[in-house]
N, C-alpha and C positions, 0 to 999 in steps of 0.2 A: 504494500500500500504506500509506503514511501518514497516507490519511485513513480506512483502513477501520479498524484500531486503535482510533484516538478513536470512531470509531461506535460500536464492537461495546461497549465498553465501556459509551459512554453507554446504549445499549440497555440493558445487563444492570442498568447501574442501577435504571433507569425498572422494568424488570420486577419484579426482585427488592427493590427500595425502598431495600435498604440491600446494601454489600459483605462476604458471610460470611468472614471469618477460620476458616481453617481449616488443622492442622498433624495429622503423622504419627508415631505411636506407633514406631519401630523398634529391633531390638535382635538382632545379627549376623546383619546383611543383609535381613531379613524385616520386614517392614513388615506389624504387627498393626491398627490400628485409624487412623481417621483422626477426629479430634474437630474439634469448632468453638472456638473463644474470641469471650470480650470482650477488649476493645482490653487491659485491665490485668492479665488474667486470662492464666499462662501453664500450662494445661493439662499439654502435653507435659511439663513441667518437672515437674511433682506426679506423673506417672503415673511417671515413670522414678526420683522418691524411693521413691513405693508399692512399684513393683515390686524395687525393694532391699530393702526394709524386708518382703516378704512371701517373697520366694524362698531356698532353701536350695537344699543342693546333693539332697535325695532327692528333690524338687519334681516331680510326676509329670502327669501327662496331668488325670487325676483330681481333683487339685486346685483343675482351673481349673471354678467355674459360675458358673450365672446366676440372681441372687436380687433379690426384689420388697423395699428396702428404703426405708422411707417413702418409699414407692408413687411410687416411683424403680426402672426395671430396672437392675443393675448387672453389671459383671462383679469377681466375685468372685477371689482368688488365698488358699488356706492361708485360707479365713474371714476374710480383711481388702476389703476395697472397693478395688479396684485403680482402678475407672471407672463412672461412673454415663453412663447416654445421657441428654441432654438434650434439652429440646423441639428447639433448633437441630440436634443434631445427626440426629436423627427427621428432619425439615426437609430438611434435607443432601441424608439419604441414602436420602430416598423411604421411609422405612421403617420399620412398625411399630416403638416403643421394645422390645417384649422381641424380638424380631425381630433385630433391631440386635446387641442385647445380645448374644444367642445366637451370632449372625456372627463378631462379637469375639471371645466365648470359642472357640470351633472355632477361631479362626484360632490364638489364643495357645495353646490344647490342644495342636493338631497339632504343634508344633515345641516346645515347653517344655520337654524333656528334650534338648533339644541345645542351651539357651540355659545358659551359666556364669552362677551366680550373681555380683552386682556387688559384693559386697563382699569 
């Protein structure tokens, strides 16, 4: 088993050229989106400022879309940019950018009224 480890690894390098970084959106229990980063770049860190900075306590289903903002698909919270999909993350997750986008929003949609505001 020790040596299958180091293979599978080196494999996935060779395939994929480089190792994706990749972290999880969550917030009481639910795990909304999964993003990529750069090595310097902390994602999860910004989307969980955005998401304080966007959510109130009347914060409703409706709130959450999905909008084309320099020709970037985003998911949108109260008209602030909560997460844009990037090419990596398209990449990722096999999946069209407003595709993606849309996934996001439904996932944070469906639960947003039982999430407490962070502040």
């Amino acid at each position: 088993m020790k040596i299958l480890i180091p293979l599978v690894f080196a494999m996935n390098t060779l395939v994929f050229g480089s190792v994706v970084k990749f972290d999880s959106f969550k917030l009481s229990g639910y795990k909304f989106f999964t993003v990529t980063s750069e090595s310097s770049v902390d994602r999860v860190g910004t989307l969980y400022d955005r998401f304080a900075d966007s959510i109130t306590p009347t914060t409703k289903a409706k709130d959450v879309k999905v909008k084309l903002v320099n020709k970037c698909w985003c998911v949108v919270l109260n008209d602030k940019v909560l997460v844009t999909v990037t090419k990596k993350d398209s990449e990722f997750h096999k999946t069209a950018p407003k595709k993606l986008a849309e996934k996001w929003a439904k996932n944070l949609s469906d639960k947003i009224e039982e999430i407490t505001p962070l502040k």
